[in-house]
Structure formats: C-alpha cells, structure tokens
C-alpha positions in Angstrom: -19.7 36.4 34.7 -17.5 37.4 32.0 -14.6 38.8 34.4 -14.3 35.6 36.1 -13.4 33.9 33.1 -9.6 34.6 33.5 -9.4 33.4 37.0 -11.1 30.6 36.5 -8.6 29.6 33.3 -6.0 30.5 35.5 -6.7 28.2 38.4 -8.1 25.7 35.9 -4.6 25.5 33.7 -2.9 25.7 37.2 -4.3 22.5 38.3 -4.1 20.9 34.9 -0.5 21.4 35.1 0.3 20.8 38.8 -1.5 17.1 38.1 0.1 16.5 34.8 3.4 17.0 36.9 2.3 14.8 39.9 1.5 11.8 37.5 4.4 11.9 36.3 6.8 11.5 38.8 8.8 8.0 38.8 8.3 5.1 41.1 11.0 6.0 43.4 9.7 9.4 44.2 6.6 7.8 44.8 8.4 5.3 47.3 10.2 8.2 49.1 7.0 10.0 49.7 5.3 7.0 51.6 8.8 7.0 53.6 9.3 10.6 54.6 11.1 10.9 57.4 8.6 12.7 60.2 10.6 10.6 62.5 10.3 13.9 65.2 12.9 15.3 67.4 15.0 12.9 68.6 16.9 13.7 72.1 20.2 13.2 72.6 20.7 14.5 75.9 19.1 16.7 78.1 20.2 19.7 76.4 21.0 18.4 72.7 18.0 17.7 69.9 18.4 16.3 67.0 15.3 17.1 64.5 16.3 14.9 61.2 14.1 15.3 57.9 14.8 13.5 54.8 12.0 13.6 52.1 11.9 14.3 48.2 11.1 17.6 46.6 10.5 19.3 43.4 10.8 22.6 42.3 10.7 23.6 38.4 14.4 24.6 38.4 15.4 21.0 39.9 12.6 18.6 38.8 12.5 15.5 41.6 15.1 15.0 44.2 15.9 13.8 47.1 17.2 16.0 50.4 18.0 15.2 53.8 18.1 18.0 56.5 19.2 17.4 60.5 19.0 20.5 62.6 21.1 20.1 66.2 19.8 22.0 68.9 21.9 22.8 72.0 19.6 24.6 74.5 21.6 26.6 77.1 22.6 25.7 80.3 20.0 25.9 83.0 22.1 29.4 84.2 20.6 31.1 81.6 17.8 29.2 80.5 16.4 32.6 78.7 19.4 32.7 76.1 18.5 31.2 72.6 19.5 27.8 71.8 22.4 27.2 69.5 22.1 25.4 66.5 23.8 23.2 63.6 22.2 22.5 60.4 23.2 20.3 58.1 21.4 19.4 54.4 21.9 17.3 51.2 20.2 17.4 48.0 20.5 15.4 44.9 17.6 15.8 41.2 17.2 14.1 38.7 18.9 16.8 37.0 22.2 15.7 38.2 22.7 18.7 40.6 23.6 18.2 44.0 24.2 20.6 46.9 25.4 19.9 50.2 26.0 22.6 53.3 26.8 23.4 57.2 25.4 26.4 58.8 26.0 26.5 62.7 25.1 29.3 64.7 26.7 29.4 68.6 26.4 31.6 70.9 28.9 32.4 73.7 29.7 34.3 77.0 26.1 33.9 77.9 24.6 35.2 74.4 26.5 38.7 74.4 28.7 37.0 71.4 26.8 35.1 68.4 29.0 33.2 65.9 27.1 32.5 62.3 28.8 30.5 59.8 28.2 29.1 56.3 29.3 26.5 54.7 28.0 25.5 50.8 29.3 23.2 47.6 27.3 22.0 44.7 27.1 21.1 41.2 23.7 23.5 40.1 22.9 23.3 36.1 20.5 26.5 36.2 18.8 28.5 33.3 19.9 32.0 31.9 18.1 34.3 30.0 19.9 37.7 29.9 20.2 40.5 32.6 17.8 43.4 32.8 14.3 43.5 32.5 13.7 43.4 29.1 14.5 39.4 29.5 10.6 38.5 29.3 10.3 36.3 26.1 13.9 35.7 25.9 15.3 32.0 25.4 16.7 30.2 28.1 20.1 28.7 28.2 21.0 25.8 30.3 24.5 26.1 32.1 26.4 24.5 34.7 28.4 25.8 37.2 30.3 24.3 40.3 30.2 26.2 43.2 31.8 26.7 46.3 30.5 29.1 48.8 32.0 30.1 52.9 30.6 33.1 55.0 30.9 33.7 58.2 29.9 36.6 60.9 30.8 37.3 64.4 28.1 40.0 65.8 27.8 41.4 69.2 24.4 41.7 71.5 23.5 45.5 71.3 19.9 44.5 72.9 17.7 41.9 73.4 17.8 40.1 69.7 19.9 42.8 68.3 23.3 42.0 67.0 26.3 43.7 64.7 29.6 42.9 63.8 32.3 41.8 61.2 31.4 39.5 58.1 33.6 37.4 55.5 32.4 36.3 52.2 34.1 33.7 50.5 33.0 32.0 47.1 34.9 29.7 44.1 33.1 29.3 40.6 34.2 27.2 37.7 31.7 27.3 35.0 32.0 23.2 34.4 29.4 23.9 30.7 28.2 26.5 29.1 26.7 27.0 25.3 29.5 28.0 22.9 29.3 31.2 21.5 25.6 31.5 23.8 24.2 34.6 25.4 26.5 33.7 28.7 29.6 33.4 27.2 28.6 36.6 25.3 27.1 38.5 27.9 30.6 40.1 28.8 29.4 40.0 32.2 31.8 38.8 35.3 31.9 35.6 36.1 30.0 34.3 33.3 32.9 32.1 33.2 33.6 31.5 36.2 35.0 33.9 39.2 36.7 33.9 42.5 35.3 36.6 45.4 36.5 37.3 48.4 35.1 40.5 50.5 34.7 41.3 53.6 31.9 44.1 55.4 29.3 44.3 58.4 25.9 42.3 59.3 23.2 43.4 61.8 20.5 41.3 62.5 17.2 41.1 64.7 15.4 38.6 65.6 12.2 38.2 67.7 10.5 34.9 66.3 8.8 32.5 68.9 10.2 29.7 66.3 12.0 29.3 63.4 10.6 27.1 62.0 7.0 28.5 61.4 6.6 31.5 63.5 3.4 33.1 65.3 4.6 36.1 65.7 7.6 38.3 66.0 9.8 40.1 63.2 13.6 39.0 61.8 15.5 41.6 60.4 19.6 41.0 58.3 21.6 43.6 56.7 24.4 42.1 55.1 27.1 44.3 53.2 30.6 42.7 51.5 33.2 44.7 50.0 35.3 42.6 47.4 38.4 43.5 46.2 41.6 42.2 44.6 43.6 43.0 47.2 41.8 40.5 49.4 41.9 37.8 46.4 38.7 39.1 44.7 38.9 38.8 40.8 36.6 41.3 40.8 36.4 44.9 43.0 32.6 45.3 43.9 30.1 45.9 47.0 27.3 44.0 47.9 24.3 44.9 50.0 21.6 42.4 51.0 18.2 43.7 53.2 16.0 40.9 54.1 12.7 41.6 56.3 9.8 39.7 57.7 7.6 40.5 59.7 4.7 37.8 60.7 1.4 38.5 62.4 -0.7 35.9 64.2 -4.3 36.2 63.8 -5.0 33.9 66.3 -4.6 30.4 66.6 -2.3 28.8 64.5 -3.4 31.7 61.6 -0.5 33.9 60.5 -0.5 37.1 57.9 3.5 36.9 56.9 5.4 39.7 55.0 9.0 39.5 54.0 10.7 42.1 51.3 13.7 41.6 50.1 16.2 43.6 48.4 19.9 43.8 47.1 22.0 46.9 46.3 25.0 46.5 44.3 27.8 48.7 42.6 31.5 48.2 41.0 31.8 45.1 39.1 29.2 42.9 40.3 29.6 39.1 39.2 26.7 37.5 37.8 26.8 34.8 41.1 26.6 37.9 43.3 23.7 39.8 40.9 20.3 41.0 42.7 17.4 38.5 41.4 14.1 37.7 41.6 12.4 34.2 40.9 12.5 30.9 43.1 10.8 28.7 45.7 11.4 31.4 48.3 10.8 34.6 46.8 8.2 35.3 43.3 6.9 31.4 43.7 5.6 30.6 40.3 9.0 32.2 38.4 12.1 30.0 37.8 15.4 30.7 39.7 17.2 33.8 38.9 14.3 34.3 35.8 15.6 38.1 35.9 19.0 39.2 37.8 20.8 42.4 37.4 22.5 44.7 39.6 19.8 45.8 42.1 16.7 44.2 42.8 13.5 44.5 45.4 10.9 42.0 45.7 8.1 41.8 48.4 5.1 39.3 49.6 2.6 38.5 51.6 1.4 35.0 52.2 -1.6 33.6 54.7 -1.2 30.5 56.5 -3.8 28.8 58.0 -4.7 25.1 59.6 -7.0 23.1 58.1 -7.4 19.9 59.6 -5.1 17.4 62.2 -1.4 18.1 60.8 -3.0 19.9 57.2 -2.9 23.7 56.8 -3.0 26.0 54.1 -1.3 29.3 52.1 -2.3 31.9 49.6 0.2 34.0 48.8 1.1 36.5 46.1 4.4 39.0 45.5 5.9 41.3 43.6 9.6 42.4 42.1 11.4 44.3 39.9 15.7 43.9 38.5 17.2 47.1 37.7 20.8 48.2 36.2 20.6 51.5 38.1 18.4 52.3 41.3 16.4 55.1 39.2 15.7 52.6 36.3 12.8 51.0 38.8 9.1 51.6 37.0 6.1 50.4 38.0 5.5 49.5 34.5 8.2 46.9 34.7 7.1 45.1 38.3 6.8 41.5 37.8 4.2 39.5 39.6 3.4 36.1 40.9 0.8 34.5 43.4 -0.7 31.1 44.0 -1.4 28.8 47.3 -0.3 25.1 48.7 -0.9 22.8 51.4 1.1 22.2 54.5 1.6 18.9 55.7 3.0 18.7 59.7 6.0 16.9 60.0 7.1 17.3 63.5 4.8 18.9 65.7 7.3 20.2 68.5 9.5 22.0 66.0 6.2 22.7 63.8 8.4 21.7 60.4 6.2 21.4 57.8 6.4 20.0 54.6 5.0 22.4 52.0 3.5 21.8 48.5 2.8 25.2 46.1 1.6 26.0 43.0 2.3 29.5 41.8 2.2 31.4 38.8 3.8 34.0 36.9 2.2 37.2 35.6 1.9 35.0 32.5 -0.6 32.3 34.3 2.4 29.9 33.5 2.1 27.5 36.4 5.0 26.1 38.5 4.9 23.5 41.8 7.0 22.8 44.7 7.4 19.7 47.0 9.4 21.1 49.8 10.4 21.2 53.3 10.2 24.4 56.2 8.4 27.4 55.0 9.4 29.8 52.4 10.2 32.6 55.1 
C-alpha cells in the first residue's frame, strides 16, 4: 500500500544505519561486550550490597566508551525494616571522543527515614555540539565545543508522608570553556556562559517517590520539583532562577509488561547560562535527537515507552515523545513540537536488581536514525 511506504523506508534506513554503526565498532569494543560485567549483586554484609556494572556504550553524542557503575545498598536496620534502603552510586565513563565523566550521588536517610540527605557530586571533560538557541535551529550547522565541567548539588528534605519529602537545595557548578570555534556561533551567541561561567544558587526540592524498584519499576509514580535561585551575592556570575519538573508515572500491565510516561520540563527567567538552559534531545529524553539539539530558556518534553519481555533475560521497548524549546512561555506552538520515536532490546544484567542493559534506535522527525548501547533504563 502506498501509505506504508514511508514507514517502511523509515524502519528500513533505520536498520541500515544502526548495522552500518554496529560493524563498525573496533576490536576492543567488541572485546568489552563479550566481558560485560553481569557479575550480580555482590553482598558485603548482611545489610550492605554492592551491585557493580562495567560495560561499553554508545550514544551519537559520545560514539564508543567505556563506563563503570557500582551502586551500594545499605538496607535499614531490622528496627525498621519498612524504611527505604540508602544508597551510594558511583560511575565513570571514558569515548573515543576523548570525554570523560566521573560522579558520586549518595542518598542517606536518617532518624528512621523522617530526614533524607541527597547529594551530587560530577566532573568531566564533555566535547558536545551546538547549533544555536531557539527553535528555529532545524538545519543549522553544528559546532563542536569543549567544555570542562564541574558540577555539586545537594538537598536535605523532610518526610511530610509516606514518600513525600521537601526541603532546602544548593546548586553549585564551575565551567571553563577548554575550545571553542573562533569567531563561531558560540562565541557569538552573546549568551552567558558561552565562555565559560560560575553559578552558585540556592532554592527548594520536593520529591515523591512510590517505585517498587529503581531500577526498572512495575509500578508506582516518582515525582521532583527542583528550583535554584543564583545570584552574585552568593558567588553566581550570573543572577537567574531555575525550575526543573520531572514526572513518571509507570503502569504494569501485568507480568513483567509496563506502559511508562515521564514529562519533563524546565522554567527559567533572569539571565540564564547556556549550562543551565531548558533542552530537549538525548539518550534519556527525545531518543533519536542529539544532546541539547535545541536549548533555550524554557522547555517541555513528554513520552511514553512500552516495555515488555521477550524471552529468558531479553525484553523489549517502543517508545515515541515529543518536545518543544521556547524563549518565552507563550512562544510554545504546536507547529514547532519536535518529535522522535523508535524501539530497542533489553538485555538482563542482574536479575535481583532487574538492571538491564538497553540498546535503542530512534529517530528524529527527520527519519535520521541514532542508536544507543546503554545501561539502566532511560526513566
């Protein structure tokens, strides 16, 4: 039929491209596949897990790398055996594109629960693309630049109910833009920070969360508000406010089937730093589009995604969203939402903790193809 003509050159150049990619991966990718670690929890004591992960990945932004992830988990003492575990992640990455990234992120809990401690913890070296902000950027070149980073936030929240938290939150980050194109559209830009920028801001988080794991979750929903206010007078270069809303919500079907929805959006004002900007594109949120493909002050994206098992440790996504940038909150048209959608395979790595190691293909409103070697879900 003609009208599946376009779906079928969709899929087809998808797979073209997502093979072409595969064979070209190097002999030491190759290698580190066979070797992923699914080495499983390992337990320390009676109440300390260690769940290590190392394995190589690929997204378009990166090309191949290597990663290592260990997740400690300190379940609570047999008091209060209902409280949720506290955990300490750590992770490493390294491409072929000579970025690296490295990061802590604990979260503790004390005086039985009532008092939850989050922190962050993040430093890198991330050569990334920029093509402009707004969204009028579609067709615009892309400019490589390199920035190295240095990122701290932490929140202490208080127990209002069962999952519910609020309370203070710090934001802390150092940029020096290490390269960027003489004369380019980033040095011209004459936005802040496109060479470089120091923030510093403080503000509130609440957070809910009901997930039966997190990790790949059944059911439940998981809920943060974040909002920073930066100013000089804290150390801030630049005076601006932040607000981030992330949402998921994730319904099981039965079985290990799960209909997952996340939206995400950010809400800024003052003078926001290009680091800081709302954005849509990545291997979390608008699969198929590169990192930060379109960034300006606000932005709301959604998706949806289908997970389901397909055989022994196998399973299965489709998944499809859709976002928009804007300068001003009544800029948003429908005419400029940008779309992207495709599907991957799950792989299981550990199955206590259920990590999985994911591989996606998505796609652009454009049909451009992109794929991702991963590990843990996208939300």
């Amino acid at each position: 039929m003609p009208s599946e003509q376009p779906f079928r050159a969709f899929w087809a150049h998808s797979l073209q491209a997502a093979v072409g990619q595969l064979s070209s991966c190097p002999g030491w990718f190759l290698l580190a596949l066979f070797l992923a670690v699914p080495s499983g929890a390992l337990q320390a004591s009676d109440r300390v897990t260690l769940i290590p992960v190392g394995a190589p990945f690929y997204t378009p932004d990166t090309s191949f790398g290597l990663g290592a992830y260990v997740v400690t988990v300190v379940e609570p003492k047999k008091c209060c055996p209902h409280r949720v575990p506290d955990e300490y992640s750590g992770y490493a990455a390294v491409t072929m594109r000579r970025q690296f990234i490295g990061g802590f992120t604990p979260t503790v809990y004390f005086n039985d629960g009532l008092l939850k401690l989050k922190g962050k913890l993040e430093g890198g070296r991330y050569p990334t693309y920029f093509w402009g902000a707004g969204q009028d950027t579609r067709g615009a070149p892309r400019e490589l630049y390199t920035p190295l980073e240095l990122l701290a936030e932490t929140e202490l929240l208080f127990e209002l109910a069962k999952g519910l938290y609020l309370g203070p939150a710090l934001h802390a980050r150092f940029v020096r833009m290490q390269h960027s194109k003489p004369g380019g559209a980033l040095q011209t830009s004459g936005l802040p920070g496109a060479d470089g920028t120091i923030e510093v801001g403080a503000g509130a988080q609440v957070s809910y969360d009901s997930r039966d794991s997190i990790f790949y979750p059944l059911r439940g929903s998981y809920l943060e508000g974040t909002f920073h206010l930066n100013e000089p007078r804290l150390g801030s270069e630049h005076r601006f406010q932040r607000l981030k809303l992330d949402l998921a919500h994730f319904f099981g079907l039965g079985g290990q089937h799960v209909l997952a929805v996340q939206a995400l959006a950010f809400v800024c004002g003052g003078d926001i730093t290009l680091q800081s900007m709302g954005f849509i594109g990545g291997n979390r949120m608008m699969r198929g589009m590169y990192q930060y493909r379109f960034v300006d002050r606000n932005s709301v994206a959604a998706q949806v995604e289908y997970r389901f098992p397909i055989y022994w440790r196998f399973g299965g996504v489709l998944f499809g969203g859709a976002g928009e940038v804007a300068h001003d909150l009544n800029d948003y048209r429908l005419q400029k939402i940008q779309y992207a959608g495709g599907g991957g395979l799950r792989f299981l790595l550990d199955p206590a903790k259920k990590v999985n190691l994911r591989i996606d293909c998505g796609a652009d409103q454009e049909g451009t193809p992109n794929f991702y070697i991963l590990v843990k879900e996208a939300f």
